[in-house]
N, CA and C of each residue as an Amber inpcrd file, in Angstrom:
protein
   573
   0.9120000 -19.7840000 -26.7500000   1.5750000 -21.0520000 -26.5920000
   1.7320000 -21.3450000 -25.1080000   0.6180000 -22.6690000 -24.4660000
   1.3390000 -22.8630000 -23.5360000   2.5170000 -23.8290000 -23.2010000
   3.1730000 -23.5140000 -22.1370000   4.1400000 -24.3300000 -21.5430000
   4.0610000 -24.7380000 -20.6200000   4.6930000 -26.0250000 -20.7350000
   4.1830000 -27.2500000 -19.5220000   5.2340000 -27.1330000 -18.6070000
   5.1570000 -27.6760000 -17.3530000   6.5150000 -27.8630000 -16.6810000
   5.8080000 -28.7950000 -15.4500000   7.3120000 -29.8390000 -15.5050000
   6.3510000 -30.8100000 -14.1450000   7.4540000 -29.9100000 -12.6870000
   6.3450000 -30.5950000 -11.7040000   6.4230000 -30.1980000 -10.4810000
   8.1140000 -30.2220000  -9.7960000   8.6210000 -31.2690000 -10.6460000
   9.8690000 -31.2390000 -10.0740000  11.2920000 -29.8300000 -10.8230000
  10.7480000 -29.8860000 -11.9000000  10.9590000 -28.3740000 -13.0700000
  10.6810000 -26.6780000 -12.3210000   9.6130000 -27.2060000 -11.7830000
   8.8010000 -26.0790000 -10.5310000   9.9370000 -25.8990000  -9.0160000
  10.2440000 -26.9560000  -8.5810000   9.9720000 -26.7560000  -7.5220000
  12.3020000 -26.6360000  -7.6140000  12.9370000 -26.7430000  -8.9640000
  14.3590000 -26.4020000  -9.3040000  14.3860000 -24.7370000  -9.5810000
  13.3130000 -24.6470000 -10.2130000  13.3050000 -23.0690000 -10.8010000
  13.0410000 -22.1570000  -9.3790000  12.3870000 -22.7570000  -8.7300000
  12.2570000 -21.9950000  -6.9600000  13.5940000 -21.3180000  -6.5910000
  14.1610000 -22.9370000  -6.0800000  15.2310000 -23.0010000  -5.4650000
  16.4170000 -22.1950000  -6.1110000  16.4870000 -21.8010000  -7.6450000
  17.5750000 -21.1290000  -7.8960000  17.0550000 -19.7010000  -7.7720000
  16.0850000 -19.5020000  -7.7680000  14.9700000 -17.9840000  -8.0010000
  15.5710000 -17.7640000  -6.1110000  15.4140000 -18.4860000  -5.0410000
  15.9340000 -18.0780000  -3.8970000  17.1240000 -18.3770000  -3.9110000
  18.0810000 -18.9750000  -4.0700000  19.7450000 -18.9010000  -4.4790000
  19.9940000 -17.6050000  -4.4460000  19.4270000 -16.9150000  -5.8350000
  20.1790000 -16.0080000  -6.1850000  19.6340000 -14.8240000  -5.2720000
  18.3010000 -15.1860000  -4.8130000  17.7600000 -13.6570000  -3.3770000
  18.9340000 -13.9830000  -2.2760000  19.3700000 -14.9240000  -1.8500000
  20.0190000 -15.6600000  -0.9000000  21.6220000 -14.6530000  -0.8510000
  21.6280000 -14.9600000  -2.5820000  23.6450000 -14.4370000  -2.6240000
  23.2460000 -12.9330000  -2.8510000  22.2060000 -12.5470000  -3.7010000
  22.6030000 -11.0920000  -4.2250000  21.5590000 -10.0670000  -3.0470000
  20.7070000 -10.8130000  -2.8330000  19.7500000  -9.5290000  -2.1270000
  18.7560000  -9.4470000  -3.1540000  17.1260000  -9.4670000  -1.9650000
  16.3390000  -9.3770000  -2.8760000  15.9220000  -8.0860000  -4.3110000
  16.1250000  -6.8460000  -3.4400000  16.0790000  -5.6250000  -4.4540000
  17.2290000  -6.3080000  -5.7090000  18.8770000  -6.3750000  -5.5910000
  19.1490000  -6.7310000  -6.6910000  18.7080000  -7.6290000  -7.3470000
  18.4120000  -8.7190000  -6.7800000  17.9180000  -9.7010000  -7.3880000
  16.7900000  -9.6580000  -8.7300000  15.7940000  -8.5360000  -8.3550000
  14.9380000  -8.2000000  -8.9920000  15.2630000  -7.0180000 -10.4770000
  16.0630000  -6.6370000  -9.9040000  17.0360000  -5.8660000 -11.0350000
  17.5720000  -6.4520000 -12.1120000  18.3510000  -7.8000000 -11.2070000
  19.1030000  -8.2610000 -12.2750000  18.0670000  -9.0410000 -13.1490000
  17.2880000  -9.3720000 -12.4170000  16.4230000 -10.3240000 -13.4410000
  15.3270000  -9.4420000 -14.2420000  15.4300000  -8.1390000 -14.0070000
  14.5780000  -7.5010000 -14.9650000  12.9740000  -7.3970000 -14.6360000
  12.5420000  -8.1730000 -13.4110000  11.0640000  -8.0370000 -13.3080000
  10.5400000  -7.5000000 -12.0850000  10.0160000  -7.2360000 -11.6980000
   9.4260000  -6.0070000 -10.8540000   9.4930000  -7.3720000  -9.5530000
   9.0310000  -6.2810000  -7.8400000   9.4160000  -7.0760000  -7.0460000
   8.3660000  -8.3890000  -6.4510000   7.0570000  -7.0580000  -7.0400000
   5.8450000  -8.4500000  -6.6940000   6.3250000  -9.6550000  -7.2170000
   5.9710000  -9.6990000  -8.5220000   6.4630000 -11.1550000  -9.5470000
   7.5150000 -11.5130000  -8.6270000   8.4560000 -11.0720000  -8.5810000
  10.1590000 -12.2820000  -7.9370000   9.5450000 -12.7090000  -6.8070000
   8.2600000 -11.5580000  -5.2790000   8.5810000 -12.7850000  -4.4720000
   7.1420000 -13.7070000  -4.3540000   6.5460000 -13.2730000  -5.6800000
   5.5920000 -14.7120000  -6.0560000   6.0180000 -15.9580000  -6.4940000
   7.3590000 -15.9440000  -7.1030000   8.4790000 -16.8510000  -7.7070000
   8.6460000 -17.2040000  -6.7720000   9.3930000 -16.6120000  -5.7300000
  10.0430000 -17.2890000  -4.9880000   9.3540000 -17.6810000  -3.6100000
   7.9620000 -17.6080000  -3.6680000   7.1950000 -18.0260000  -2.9080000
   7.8500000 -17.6960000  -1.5190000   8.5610000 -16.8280000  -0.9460000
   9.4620000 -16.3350000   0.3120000   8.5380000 -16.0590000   1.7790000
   8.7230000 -16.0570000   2.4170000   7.4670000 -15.0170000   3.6940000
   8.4790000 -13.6160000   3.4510000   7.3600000 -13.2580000   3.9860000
   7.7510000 -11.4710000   3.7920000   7.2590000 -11.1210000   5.1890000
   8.2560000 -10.1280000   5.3400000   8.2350000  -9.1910000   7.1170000
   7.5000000  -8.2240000   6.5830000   6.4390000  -8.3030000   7.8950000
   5.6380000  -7.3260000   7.8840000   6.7680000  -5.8940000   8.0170000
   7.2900000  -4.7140000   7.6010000   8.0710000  -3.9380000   7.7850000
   8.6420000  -3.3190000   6.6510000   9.2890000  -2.3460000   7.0810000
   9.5170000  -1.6140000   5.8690000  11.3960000  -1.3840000   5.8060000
  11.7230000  -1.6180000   4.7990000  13.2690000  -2.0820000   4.5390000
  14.2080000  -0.7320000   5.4890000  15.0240000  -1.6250000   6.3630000
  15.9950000  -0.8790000   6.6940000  17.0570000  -1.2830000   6.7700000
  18.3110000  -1.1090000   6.9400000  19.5580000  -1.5100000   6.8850000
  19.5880000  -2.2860000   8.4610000  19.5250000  -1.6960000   9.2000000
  20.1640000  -1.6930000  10.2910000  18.9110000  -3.0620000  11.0810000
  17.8250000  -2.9140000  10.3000000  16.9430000  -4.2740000  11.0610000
  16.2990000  -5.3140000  10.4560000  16.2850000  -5.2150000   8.2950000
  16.1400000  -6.4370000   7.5770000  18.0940000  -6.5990000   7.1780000
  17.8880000  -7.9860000   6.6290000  18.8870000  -8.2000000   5.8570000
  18.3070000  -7.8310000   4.2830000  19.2910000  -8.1300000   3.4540000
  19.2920000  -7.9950000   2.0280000  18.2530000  -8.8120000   1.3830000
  18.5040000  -9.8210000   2.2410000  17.9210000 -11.6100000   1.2440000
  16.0490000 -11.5760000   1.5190000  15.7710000 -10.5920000   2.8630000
  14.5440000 -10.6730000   3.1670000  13.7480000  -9.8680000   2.0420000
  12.3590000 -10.2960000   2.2030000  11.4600000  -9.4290000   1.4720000
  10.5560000  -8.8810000   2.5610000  10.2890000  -7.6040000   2.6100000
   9.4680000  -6.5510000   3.4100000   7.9150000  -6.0880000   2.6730000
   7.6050000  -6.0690000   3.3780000   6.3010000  -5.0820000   3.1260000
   6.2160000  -4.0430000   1.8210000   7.2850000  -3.0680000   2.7150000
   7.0230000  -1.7320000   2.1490000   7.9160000  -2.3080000   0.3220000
   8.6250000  -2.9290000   0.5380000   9.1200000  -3.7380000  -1.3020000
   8.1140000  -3.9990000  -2.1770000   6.8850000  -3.7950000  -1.9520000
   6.0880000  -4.8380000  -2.6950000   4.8520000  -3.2430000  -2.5890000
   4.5700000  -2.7350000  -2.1390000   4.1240000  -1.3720000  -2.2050000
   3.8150000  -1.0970000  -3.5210000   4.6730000  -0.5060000  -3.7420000
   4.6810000   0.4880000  -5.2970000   3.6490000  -0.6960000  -6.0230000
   4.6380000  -2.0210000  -6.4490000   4.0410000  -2.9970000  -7.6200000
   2.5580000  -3.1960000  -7.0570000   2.2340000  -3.4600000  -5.9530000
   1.0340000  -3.7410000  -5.6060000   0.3460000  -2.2360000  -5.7510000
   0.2640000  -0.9110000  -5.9670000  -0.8770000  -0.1680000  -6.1120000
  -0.6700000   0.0280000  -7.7880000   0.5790000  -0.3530000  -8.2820000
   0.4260000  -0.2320000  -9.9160000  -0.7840000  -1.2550000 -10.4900000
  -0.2560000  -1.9530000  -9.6100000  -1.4100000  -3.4320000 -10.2240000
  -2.7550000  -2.8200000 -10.1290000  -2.8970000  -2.2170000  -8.8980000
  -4.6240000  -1.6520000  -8.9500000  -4.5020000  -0.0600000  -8.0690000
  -4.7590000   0.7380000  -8.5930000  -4.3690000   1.9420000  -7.7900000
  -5.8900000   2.4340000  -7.5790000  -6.9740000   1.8150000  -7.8250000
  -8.2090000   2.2200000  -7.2100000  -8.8580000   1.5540000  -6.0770000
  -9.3680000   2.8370000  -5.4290000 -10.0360000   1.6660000  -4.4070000
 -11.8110000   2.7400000  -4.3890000 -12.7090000   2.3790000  -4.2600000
 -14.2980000   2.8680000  -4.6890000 -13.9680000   4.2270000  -5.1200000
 -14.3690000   5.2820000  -4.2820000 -13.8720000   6.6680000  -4.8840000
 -12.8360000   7.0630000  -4.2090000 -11.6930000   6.1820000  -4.1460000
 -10.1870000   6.8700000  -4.1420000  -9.4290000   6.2280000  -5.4150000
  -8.6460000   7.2950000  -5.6030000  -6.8540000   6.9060000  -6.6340000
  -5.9000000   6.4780000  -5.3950000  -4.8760000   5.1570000  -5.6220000
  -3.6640000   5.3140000  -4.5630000  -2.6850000   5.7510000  -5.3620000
  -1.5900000   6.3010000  -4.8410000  -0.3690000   6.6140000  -5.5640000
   0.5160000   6.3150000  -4.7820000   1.7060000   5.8290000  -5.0600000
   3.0270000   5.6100000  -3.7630000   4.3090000   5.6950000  -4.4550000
   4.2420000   6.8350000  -3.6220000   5.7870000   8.0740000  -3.9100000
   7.0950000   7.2300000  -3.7760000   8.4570000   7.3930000  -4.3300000
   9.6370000   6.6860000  -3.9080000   9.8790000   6.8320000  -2.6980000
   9.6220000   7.8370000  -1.9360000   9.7210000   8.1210000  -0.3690000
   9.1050000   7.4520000   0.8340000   8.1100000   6.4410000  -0.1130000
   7.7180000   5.4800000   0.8070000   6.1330000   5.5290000   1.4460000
   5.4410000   6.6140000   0.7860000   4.4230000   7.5280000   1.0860000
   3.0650000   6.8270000  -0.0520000   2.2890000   6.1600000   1.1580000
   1.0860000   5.4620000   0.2500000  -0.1400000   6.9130000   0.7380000
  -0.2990000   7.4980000  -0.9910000  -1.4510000   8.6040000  -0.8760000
  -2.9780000   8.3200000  -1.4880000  -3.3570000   8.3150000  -0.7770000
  -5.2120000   8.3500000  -1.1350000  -5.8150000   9.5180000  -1.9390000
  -6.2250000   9.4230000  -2.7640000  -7.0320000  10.8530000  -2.9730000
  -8.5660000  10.4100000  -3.4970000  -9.3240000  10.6870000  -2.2980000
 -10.7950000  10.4800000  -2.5830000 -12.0410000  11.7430000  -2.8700000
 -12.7500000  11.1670000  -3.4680000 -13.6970000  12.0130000  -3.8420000
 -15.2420000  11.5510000  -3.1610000 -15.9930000  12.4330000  -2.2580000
 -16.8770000  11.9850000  -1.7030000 -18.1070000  13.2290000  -1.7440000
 -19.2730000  13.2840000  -1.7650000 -20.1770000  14.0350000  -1.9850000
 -21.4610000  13.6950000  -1.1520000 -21.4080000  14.7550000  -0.5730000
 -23.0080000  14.8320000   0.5210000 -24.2160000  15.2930000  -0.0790000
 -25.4660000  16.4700000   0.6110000 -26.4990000  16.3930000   0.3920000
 -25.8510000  18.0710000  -0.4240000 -24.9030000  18.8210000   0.2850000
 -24.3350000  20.0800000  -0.0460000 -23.0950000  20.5060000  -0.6620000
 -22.0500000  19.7220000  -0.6260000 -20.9640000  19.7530000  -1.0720000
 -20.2390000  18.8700000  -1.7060000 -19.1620000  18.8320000  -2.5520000
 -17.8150000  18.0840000  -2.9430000 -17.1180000  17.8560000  -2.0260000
 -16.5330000  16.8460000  -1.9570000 -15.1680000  16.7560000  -1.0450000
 -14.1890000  16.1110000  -1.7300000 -12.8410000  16.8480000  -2.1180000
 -11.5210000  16.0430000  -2.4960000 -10.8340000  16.2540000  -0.9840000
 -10.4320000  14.7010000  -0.8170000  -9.8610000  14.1600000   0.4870000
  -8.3740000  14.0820000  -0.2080000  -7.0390000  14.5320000   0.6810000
  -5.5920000  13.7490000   0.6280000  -5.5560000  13.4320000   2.0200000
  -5.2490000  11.6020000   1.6510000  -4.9430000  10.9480000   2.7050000
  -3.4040000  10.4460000   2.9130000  -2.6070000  10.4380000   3.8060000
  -1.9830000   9.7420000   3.8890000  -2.0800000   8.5470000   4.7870000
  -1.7760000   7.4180000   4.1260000  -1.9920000   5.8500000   5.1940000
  -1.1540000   4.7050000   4.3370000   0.0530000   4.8540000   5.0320000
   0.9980000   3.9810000   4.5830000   1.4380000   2.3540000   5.5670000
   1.1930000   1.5230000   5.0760000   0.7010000   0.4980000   6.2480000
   2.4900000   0.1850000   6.3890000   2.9120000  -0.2240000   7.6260000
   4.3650000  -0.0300000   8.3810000   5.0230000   0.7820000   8.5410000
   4.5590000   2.1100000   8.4020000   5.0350000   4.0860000   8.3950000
   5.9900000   3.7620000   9.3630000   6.8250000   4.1280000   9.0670000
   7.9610000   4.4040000   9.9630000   8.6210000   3.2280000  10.9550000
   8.3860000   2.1280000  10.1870000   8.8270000   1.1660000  10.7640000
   8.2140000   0.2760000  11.8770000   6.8780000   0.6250000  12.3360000
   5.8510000   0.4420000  12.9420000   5.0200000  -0.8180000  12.1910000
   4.7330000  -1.7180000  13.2620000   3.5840000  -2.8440000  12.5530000
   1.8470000  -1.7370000  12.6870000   1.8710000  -0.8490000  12.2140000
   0.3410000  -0.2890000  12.4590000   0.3780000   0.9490000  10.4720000
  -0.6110000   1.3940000  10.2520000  -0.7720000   1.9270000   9.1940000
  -1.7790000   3.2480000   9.7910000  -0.8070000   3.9780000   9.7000000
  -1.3900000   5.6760000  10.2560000  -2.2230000   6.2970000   9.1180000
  -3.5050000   6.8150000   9.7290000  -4.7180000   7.5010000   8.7480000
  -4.4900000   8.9940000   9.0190000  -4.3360000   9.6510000   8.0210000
  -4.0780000  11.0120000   8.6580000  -4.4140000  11.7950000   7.3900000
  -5.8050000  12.8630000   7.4900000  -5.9660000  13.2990000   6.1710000
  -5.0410000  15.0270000   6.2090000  -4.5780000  14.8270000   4.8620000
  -3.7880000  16.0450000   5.3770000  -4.4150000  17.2720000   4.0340000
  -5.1560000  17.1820000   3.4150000  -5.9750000  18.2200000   2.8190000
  -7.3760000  17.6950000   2.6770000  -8.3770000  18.1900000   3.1540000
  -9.8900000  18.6780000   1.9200000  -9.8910000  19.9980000   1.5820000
 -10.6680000  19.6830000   0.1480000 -11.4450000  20.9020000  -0.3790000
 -12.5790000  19.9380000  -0.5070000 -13.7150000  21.3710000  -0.1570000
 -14.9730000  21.5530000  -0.6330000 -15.5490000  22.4980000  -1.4390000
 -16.2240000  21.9330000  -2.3530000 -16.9020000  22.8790000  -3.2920000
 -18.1980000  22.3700000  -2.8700000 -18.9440000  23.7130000  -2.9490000
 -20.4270000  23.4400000  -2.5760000 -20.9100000  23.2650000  -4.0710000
 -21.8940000  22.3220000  -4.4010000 -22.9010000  21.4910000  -5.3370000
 -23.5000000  22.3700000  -6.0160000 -24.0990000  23.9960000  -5.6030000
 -24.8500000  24.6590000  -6.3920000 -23.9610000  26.2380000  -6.6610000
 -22.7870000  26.2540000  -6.3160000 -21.8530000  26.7680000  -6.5710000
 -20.2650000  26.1350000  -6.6370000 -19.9260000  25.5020000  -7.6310000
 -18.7210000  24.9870000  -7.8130000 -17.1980000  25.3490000  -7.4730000
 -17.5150000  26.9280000  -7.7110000 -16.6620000  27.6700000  -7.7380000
 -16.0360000  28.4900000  -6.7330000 -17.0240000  28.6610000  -5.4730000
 -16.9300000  28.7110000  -4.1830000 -16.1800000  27.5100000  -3.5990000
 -15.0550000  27.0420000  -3.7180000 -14.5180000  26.0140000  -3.2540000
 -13.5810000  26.5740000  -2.3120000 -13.2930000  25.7600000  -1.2060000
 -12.6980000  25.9770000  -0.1980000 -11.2090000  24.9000000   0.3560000
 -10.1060000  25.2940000   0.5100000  -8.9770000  24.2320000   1.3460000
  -9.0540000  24.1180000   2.3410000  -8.6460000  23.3330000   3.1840000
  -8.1870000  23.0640000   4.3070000  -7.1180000  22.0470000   4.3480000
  -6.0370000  23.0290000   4.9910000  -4.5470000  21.7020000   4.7180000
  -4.7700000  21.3340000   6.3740000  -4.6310000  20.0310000   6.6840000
  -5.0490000  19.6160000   8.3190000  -3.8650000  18.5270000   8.0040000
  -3.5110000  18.2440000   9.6960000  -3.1210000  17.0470000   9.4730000
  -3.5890000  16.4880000  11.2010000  -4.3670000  16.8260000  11.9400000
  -4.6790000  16.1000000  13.0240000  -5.6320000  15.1180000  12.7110000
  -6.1570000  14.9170000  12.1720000  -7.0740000  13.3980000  12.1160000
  -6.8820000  12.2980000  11.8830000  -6.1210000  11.3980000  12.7910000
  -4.8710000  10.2890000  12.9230000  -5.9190000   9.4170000  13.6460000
  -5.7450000   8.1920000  13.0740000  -6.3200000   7.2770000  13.4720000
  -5.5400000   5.9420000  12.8530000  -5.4560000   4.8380000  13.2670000
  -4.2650000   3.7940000  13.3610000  -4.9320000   2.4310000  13.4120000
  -4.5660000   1.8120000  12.6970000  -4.7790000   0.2140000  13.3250000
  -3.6030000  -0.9260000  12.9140000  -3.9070000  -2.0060000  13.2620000
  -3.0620000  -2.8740000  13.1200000  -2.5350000  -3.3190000  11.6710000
  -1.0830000  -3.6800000  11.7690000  -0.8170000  -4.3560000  10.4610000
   0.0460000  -5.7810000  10.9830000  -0.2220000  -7.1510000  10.0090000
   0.4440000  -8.0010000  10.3780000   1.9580000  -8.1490000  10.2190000
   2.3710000  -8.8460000  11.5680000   3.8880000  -8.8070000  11.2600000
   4.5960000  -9.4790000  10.3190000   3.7920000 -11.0320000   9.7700000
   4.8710000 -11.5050000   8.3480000   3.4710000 -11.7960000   7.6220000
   3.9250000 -12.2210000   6.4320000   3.2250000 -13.2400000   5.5600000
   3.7170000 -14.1890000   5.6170000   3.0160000 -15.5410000   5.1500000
   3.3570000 -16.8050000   4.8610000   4.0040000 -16.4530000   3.4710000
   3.4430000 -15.4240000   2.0130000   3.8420000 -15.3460000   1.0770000
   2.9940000 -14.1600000   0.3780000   3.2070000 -14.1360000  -0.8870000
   2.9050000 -12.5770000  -1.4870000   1.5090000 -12.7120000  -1.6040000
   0.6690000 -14.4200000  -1.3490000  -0.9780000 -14.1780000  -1.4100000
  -1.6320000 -13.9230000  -0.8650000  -0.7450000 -14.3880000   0.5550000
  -1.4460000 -13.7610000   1.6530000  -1.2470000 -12.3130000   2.3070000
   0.1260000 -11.6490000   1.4830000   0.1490000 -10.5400000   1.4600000
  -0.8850000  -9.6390000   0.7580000  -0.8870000  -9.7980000  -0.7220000
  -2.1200000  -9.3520000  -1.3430000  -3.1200000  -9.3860000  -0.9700000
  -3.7860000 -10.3390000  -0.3160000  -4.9990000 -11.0290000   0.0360000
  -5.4320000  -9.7300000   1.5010000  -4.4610000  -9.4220000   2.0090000
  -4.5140000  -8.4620000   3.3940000  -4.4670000  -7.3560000   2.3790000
  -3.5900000  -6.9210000   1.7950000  -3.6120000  -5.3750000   1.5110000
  -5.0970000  -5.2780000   0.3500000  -5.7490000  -6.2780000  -0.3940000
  -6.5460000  -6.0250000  -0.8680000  -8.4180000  -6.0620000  -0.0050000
  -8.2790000  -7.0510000   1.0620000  -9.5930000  -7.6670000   1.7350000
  -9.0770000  -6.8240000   2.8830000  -8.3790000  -6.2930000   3.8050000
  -8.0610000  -5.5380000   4.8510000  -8.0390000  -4.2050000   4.6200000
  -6.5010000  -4.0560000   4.4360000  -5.8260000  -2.6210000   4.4900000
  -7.0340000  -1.6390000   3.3530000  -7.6280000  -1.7930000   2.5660000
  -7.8980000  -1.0320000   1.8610000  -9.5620000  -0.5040000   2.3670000
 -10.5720000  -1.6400000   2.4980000 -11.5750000  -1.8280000   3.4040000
 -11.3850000  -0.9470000   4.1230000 -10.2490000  -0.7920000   5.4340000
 -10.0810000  -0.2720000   6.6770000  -9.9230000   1.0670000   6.6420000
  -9.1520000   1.4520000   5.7830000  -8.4510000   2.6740000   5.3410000
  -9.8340000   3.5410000   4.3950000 -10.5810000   2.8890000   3.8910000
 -11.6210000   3.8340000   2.9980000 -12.4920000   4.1180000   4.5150000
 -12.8740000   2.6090000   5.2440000 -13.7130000   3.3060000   6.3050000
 -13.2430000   4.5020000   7.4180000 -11.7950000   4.5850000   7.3600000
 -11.2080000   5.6780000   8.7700000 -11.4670000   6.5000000   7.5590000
 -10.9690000   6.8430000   6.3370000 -11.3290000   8.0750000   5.6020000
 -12.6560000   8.8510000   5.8230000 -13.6980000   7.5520000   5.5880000
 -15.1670000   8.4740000   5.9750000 -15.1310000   8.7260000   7.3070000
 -14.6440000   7.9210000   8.2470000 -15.0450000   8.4920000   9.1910000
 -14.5820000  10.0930000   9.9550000 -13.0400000   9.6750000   9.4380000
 -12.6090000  11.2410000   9.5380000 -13.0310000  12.0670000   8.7660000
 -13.5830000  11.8950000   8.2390000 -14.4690000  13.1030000   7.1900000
 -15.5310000  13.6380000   7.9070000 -16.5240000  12.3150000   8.3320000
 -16.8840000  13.3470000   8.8100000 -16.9530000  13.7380000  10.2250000
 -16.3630000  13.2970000  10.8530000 -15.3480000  14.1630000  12.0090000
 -15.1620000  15.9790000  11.8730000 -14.6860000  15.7620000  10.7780000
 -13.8960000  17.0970000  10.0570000 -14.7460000  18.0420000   9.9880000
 -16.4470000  16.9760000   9.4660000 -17.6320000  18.0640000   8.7370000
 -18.1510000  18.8060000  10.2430000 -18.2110000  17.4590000  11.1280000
 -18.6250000  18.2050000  12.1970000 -18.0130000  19.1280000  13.2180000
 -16.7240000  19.2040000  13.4770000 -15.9900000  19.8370000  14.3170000
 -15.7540000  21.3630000  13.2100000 -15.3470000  21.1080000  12.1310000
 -15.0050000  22.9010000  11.4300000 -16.3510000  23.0800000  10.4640000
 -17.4470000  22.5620000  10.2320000 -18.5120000  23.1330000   9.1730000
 -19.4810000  23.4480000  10.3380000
């Protein structure tokens, strides 16, 4: 069944959808209304700070970056041969799978775009294993965490499309290419 609604129906349902981000704060806001945070600040069509929620440098009523995290890798948590996952701690993890002429590689990445309160998204792989191709079982760890590499993240959105629109056509693009490249960085400096 659809439902119609004219523009002026649209543009009342906004204004109380930011009312209530306005009085309660966006996290409650989203609570009280029961729907996750992407959806509320697609509702409420808001700009969002590039940044990741803190007391002491967003207010309540703002919407951040790192808010919209979680819902945005539930929506799609693949990216070619990686899984994303993002921990309550704020921690966006990669885990890719990549294969040469000789070996397996399971990659853990960490690259969380506004880490620590920073407009930049830090690449830093902090495990491979390799299993070699004609022995599986010969597999090898390496827990690392020097292979840091960084680039820019924007400081607001206009709104959650052009947020999406970056974390899906940017951040993800950027982040698979520093993965290979630190890979093979990795192959060449310790293999």
């Amino acid at each position: 069944m659809k439902v119609i609604i004219t523009e002026e129906q649209l543009n009342k349902f906004t204004t109380k959808i930011r009312q209530l981000i306005d009085n309660q704060g966006f996290i409650e806001a989203s609570e009280m209304m029961g729907i996750n945070k992407l959806k509320l600040a697609e509702m409420s069509n808001l700009p969002i700070k590039g940044d990741i929620r803190d007391s002491r440098f967003t207010d309540d009523n703002e919407i951040v970056a790192s808010d919209l995290l979680s819902d945005l890798v539930k929506k799609d948590d693949k990216y070619k041969t990686c899984n994303l996952e993002y921990f309550i701690d704020g921690v966006l993890l990669w885990e890719c799978r990549f294969k040469d002429e000789e070996n397996y590689y399971y990659v853990g990445v960490d690259a969380t775009p506004y880490w620590a309160g920073y407009e930049k998204t830090q690449v830093s792989i902090t495990n491979i294993h390799i299993a070699p191709i004609d022995s599986p079982e010969d597999k090898e760890e390496y827990v690392i965490n020097i292979y840091d590499e960084e680039f820019d993240c924007p400081k607001s959105f206009e709104n959650v499309s052009e947020f999406v629109d970056w974390f899906e056509n940017e951040y993800k693009p950027k982040t698979y290419n520093y993965i290979k490249t630190l890979l093979d960085r990795f192959k060449k400096e310790q293999l």
